[in-house]
C-alpha positions as CSV (number, residue, x, y, z in Angstrom):
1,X,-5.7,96.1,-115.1
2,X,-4.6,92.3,-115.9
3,X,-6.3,90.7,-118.7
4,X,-9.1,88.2,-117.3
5,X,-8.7,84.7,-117.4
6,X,-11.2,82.7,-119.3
7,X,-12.3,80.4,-116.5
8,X,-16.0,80.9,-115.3
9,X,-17.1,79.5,-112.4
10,X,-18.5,79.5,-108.9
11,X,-16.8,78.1,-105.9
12,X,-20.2,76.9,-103.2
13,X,-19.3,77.9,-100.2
14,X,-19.2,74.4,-99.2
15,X,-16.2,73.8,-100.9
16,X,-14.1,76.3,-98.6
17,X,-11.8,74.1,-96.5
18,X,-13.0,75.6,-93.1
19,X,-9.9,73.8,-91.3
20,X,-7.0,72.1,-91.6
21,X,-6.7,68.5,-92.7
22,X,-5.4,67.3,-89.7
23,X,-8.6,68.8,-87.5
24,X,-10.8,66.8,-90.2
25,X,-8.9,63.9,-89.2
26,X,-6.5,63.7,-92.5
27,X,-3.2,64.0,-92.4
28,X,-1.3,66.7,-94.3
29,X,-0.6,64.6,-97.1
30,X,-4.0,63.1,-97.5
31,X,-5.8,66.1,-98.9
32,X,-6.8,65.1,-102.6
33,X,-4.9,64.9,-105.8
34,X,-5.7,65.6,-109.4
35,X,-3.3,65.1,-112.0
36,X,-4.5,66.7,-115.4
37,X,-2.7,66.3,-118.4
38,X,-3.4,66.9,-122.1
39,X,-4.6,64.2,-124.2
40,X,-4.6,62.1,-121.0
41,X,-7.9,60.8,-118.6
42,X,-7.7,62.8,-115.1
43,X,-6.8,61.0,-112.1
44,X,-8.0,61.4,-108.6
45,X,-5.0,60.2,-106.5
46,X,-4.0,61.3,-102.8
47,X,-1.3,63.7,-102.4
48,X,0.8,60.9,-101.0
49,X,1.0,59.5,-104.3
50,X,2.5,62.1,-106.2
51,X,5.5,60.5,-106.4
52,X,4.0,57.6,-108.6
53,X,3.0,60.3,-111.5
54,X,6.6,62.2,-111.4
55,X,9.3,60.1,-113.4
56,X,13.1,59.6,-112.6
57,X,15.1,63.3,-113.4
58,X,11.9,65.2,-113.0
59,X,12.8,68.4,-110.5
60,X,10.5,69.7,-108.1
61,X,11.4,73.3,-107.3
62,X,9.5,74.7,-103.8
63,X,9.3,77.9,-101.6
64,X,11.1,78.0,-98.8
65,X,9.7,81.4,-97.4
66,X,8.6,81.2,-94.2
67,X,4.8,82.6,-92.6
68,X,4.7,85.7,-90.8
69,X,1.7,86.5,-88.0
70,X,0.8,89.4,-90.1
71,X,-2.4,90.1,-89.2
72,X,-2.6,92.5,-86.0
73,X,-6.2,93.7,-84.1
74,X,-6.8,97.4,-83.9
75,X,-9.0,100.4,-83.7
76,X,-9.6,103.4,-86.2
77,X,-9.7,107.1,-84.4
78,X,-13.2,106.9,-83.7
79,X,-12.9,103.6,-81.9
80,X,-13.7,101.4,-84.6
81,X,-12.2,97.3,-84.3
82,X,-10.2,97.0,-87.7
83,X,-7.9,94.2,-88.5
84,X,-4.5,95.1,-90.0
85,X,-3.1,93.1,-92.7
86,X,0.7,93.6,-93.0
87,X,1.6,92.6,-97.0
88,X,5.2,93.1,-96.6
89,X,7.6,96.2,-97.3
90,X,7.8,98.5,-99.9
91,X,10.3,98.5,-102.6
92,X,11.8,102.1,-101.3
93,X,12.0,100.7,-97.7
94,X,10.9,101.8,-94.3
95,X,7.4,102.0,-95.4
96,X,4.9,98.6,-95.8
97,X,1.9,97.8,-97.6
98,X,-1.3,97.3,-95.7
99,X,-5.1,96.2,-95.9
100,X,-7.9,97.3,-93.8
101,X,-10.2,94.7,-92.4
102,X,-13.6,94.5,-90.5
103,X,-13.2,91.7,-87.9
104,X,-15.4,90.0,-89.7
105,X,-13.1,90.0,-92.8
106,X,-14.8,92.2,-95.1
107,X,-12.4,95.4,-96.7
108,X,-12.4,98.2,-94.9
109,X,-13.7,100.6,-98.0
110,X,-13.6,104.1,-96.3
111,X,-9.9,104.3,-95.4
112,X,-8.3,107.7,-96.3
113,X,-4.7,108.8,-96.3
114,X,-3.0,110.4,-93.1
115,X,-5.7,108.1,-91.2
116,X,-3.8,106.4,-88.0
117,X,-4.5,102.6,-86.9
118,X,-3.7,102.3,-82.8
119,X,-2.6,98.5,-83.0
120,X,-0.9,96.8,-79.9
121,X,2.2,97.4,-77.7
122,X,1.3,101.6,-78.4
123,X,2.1,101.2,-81.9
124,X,0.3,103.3,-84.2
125,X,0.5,102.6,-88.3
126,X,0.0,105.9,-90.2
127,X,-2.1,105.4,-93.8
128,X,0.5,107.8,-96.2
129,X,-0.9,107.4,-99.9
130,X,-2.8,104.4,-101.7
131,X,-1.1,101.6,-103.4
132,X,-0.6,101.0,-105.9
133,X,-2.3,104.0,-107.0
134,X,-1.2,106.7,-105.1
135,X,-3.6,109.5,-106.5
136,X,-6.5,108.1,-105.1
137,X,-7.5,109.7,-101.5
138,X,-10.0,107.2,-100.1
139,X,-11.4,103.5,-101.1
140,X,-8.1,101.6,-101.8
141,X,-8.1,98.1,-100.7
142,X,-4.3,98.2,-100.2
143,X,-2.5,101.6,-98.1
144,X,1.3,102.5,-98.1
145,X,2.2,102.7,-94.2
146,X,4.7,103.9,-91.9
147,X,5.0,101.6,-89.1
148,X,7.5,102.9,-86.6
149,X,7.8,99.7,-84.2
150,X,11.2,99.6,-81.8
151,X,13.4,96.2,-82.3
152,X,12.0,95.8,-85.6
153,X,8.2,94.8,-87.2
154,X,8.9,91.3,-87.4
155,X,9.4,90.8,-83.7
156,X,6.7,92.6,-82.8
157,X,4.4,90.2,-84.6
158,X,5.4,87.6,-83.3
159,X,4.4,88.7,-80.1
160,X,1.3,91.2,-81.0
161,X,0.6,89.5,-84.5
162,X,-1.4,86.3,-85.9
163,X,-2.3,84.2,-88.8
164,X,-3.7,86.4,-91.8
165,X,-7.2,84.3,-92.2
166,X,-10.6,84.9,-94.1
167,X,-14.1,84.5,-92.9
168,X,-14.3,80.6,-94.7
169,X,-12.2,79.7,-91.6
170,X,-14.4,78.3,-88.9
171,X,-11.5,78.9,-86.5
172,X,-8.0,80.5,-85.9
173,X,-5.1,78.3,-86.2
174,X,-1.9,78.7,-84.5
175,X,1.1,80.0,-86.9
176,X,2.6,76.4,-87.6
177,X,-0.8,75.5,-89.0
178,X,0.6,78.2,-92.0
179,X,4.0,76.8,-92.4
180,X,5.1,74.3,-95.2
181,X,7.9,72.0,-94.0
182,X,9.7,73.7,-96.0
183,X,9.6,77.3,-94.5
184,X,13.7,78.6,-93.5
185,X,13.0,80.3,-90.6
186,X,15.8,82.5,-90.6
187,X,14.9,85.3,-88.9
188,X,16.1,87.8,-91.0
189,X,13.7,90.5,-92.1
190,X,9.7,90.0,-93.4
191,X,9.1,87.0,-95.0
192,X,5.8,85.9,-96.2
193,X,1.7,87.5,-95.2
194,X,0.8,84.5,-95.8
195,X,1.4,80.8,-96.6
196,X,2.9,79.6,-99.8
197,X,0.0,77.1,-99.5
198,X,0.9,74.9,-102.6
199,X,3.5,73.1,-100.5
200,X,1.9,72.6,-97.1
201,X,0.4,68.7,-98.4
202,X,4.6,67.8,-98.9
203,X,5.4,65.8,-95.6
204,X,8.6,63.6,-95.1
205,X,7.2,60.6,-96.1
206,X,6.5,62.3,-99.5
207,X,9.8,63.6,-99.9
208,X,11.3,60.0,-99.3
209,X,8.9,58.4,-102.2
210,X,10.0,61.4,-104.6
211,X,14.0,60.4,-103.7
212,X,13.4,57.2,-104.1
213,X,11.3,57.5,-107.4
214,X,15.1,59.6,-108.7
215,X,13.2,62.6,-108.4
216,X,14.9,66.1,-107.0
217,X,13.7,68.6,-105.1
218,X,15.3,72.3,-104.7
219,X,14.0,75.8,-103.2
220,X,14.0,79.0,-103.9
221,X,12.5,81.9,-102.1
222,X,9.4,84.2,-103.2
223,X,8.0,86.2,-99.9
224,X,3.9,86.3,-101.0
225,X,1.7,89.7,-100.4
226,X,-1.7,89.1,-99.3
227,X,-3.5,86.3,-101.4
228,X,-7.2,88.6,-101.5
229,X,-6.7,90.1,-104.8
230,X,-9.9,91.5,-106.3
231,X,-11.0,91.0,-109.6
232,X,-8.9,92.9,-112.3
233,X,-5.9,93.1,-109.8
234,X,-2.4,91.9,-110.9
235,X,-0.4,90.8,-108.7
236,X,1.7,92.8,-106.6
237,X,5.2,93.0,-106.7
238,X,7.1,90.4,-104.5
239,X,10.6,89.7,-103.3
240,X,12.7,87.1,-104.4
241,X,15.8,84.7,-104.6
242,X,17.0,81.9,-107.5
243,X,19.7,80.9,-105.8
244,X,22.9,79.2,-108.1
245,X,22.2,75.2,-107.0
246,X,18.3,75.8,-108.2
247,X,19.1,77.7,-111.6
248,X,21.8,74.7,-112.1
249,X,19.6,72.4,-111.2
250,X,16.5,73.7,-113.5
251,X,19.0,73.4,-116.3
252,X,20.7,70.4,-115.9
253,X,17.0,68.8,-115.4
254,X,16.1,70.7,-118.8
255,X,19.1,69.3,-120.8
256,X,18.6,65.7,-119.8
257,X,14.7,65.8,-120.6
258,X,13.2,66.0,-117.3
259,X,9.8,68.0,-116.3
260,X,10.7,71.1,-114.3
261,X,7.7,71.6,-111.8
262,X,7.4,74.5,-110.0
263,X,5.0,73.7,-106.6
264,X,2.7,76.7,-106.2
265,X,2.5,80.2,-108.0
266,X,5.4,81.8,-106.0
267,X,7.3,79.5,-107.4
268,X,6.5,79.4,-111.4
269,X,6.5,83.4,-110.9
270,X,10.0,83.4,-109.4
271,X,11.8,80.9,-112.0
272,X,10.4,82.4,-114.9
273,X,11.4,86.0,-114.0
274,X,15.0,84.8,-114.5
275,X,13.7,82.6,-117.3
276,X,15.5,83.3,-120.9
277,X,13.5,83.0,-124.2
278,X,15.1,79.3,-124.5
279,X,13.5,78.3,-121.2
280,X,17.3,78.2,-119.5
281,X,17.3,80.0,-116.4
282,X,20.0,82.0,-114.5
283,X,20.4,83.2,-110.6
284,X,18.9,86.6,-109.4
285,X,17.4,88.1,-106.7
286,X,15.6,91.3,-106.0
287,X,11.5,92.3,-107.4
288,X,9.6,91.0,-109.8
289,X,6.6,92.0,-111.3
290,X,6.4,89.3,-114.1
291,X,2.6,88.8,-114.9
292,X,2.4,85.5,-116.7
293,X,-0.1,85.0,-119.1
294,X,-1.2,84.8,-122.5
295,X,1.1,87.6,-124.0
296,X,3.5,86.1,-121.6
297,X,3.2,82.4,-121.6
298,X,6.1,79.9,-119.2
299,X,9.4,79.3,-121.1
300,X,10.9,77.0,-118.1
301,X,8.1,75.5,-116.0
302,X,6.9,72.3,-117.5
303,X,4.1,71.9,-114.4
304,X,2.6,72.8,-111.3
305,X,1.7,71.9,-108.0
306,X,-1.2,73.9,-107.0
307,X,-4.0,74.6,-104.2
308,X,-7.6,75.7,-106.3
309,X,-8.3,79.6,-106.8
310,X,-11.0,81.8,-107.5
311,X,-13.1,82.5,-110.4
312,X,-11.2,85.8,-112.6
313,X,-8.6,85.7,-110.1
314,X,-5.0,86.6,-111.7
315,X,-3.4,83.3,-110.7
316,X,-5.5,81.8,-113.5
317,X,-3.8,83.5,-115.8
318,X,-0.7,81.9,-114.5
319,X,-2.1,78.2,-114.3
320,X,-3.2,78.9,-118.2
321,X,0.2,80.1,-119.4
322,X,2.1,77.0,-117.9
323,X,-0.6,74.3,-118.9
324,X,-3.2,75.9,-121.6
325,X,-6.7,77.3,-121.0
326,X,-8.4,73.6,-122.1
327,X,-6.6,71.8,-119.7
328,X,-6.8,74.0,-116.6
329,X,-10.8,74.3,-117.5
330,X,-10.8,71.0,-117.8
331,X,-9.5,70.4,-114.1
332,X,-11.6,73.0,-112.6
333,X,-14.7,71.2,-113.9
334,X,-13.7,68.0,-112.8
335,X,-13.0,69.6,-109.5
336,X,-16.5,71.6,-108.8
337,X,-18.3,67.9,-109.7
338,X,-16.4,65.7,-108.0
339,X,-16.3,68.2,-104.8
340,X,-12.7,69.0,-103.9
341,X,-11.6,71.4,-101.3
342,X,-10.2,75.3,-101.9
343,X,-8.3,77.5,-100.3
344,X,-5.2,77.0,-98.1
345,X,-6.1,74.0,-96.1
346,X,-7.9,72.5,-99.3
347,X,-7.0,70.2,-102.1
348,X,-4.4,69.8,-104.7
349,X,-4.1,70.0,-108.4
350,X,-1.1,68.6,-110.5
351,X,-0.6,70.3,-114.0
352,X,1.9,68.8,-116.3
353,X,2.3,70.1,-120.0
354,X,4.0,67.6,-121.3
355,X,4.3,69.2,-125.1
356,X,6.9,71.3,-123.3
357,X,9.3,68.4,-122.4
358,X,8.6,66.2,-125.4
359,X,9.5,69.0,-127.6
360,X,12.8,69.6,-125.5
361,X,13.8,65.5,-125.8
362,X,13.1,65.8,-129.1
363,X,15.4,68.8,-129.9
């Protein structure tokens, strides 16, 4: 079990962002903006003025992982309506991670091993052990499956499969409603349950102002689980890819005194898995299952651009080990009072630790 964060709060439902920006008549990059930083007053900005609080050799670093339609409608062996949530594959391969549903999004607590899901197209998932505890027989949120689909699972969902969403929604969305601008859609295996949302504000007109303000951005590639971790749950083990331009790129921005932000949690999780103790990073690819936080604080991510979670969840953790407990309490609080939005379609936060990046130009 993950050490708990020391955030305490609660999220009124009111809050939830029940719909896209756009269907509240917003555009993408007009959800909200706070920028929080130590020893500094908060602003309240739009996200289309991000640019104006980045500075000339600053690097923004995003996820390019696209969103798979990874939730699928089925029914248990005694006829029961479940909802199957497809995390992603297993590290050992030809098996995938799952999570049980009502259709009304609440878990599925009663699901036992060697239980078989009928799901469209006369496919049929087969529960084989829990994950990540294997031992247990019954009550896991999360299953190891077998999922025997001809052609391949990914293009089956795209024909059988939809958006993974939660019951805050007050509709379903088609799939490019879950895409950042940013998402490769390669083609090429399973790529993410669901959205790395911390990009999905970035449009073209804010990637013109952040070229124009001298500011880079790169990608790399972390393929997200399911975002419904439960309290006490680390997160799960993910793919991903540092490719060489981004790891030249974070350290060239490092040497010349520039803030590396990493936009979202994929993203901070991914660099600093190939992060050395000096903060220098180097390429790799493959699974990580880096847990940042306090005994594990960032060594290459100066900031963060980041949608708002929930109370005790893990990703607080992370926020506090790039920025500090004070300052990401500090945010929170301004955020329940002055009403901002959570959750995929909600607002945005900007985190900068700037002792990190003073302390490298001074050195």
């Amino acid at each position: 079990m993950s050490p708990a964060s020391t955030q305490a709060f609660t999220v009124p439902p009111e809050l939830s962002a029940a719909a896209p920006p756009e269907a509240r008549g917003v555009p993408r990059d007009g959800v909200r903006l706070l920028v929080a930083r130590p020893g500094r007053p908060l602003r309240h900005l739009v996200f289309s003025g991000l640019p104006g609080v980045l500075r000339r050799g600053d690097l923004l670093v995003v996820n390019d992982s696209d969103t798979e339609p990874a939730a699928l409608d089925g029914h248990r062996a005694d006829g029961r309506p479940v909802v199957l949530h497809v995390s992603g594959p297993t590290r050992r391969g030809g098996e995938w991670i799952v999570e049980l549903r009502s259709p009304d999004g609440r878990r599925v607590g009663d699901g036992a091993a060697g239980e078989a899901v009928r799901l469209p197209g006369g496919v049929t998932a087969f529960l084989l052990a829990a994950h990540p505890d294997p031992h247990r027989r019954s009550g896991s949120r999360l299953w190891r499956a077998r999922i025997p689909v001809a052609g391949g699972l990914s293009q089956w969902l795209a024909t059988f499969g939809r958006p993974i969403t939660y019951p805050y929604l007050r509709e379903p969305r088609p799939i490019d409603d879950h895409r950042t601008m940013f998402a490769r859609r390669d083609g090429h295996g399973f790529a993410s349950a669901e959205m790395p949302s911390a990009a999905r504000p970035f449009t073209p007109a804010v990637l013109c102002g952040l070229h124009r303000r001298g500011v880079e951005v790169v990608a790399l590639t972390l393929h997200t689980g399911v975002a419904s971790l439960e309290k006490g749950e680390e997160p799960l083990p993910e793919r991903y890819a540092v490719p060489a331009t981004t790891a030249a790129a974070v350290n060239a921005t490092r040497a010349t005194g520039g803030r590396v932000v990493a936009v979202g949690t994929t993203v901070a999780r991914a660099l600093e898995t190939v992060a050395e103790p000096d903060g220098t990073v180097r390429v790799g690819a493959g699974w990580t299952d880096l847990v940042l936080g306090p005994e594990r604080p960032a060594r290459a991510v100066d900031g963060l651009v980041t949608g708002w979670h929930e109370p005790e969840a893990s990703h607080l953790l992370l926020l506090e080990a790039v920025a500090g407990a004070d300052l990401v309490r500090r945010a929170y609080a301004a955020a329940l009072a002055r009403g901002y939005l959570w959750h995929e379609f909600g607002d945005s936060c900007l985190l900068l630790d700037t002792t990190l990046d003073t302390t490298r130009r001074a050195g």
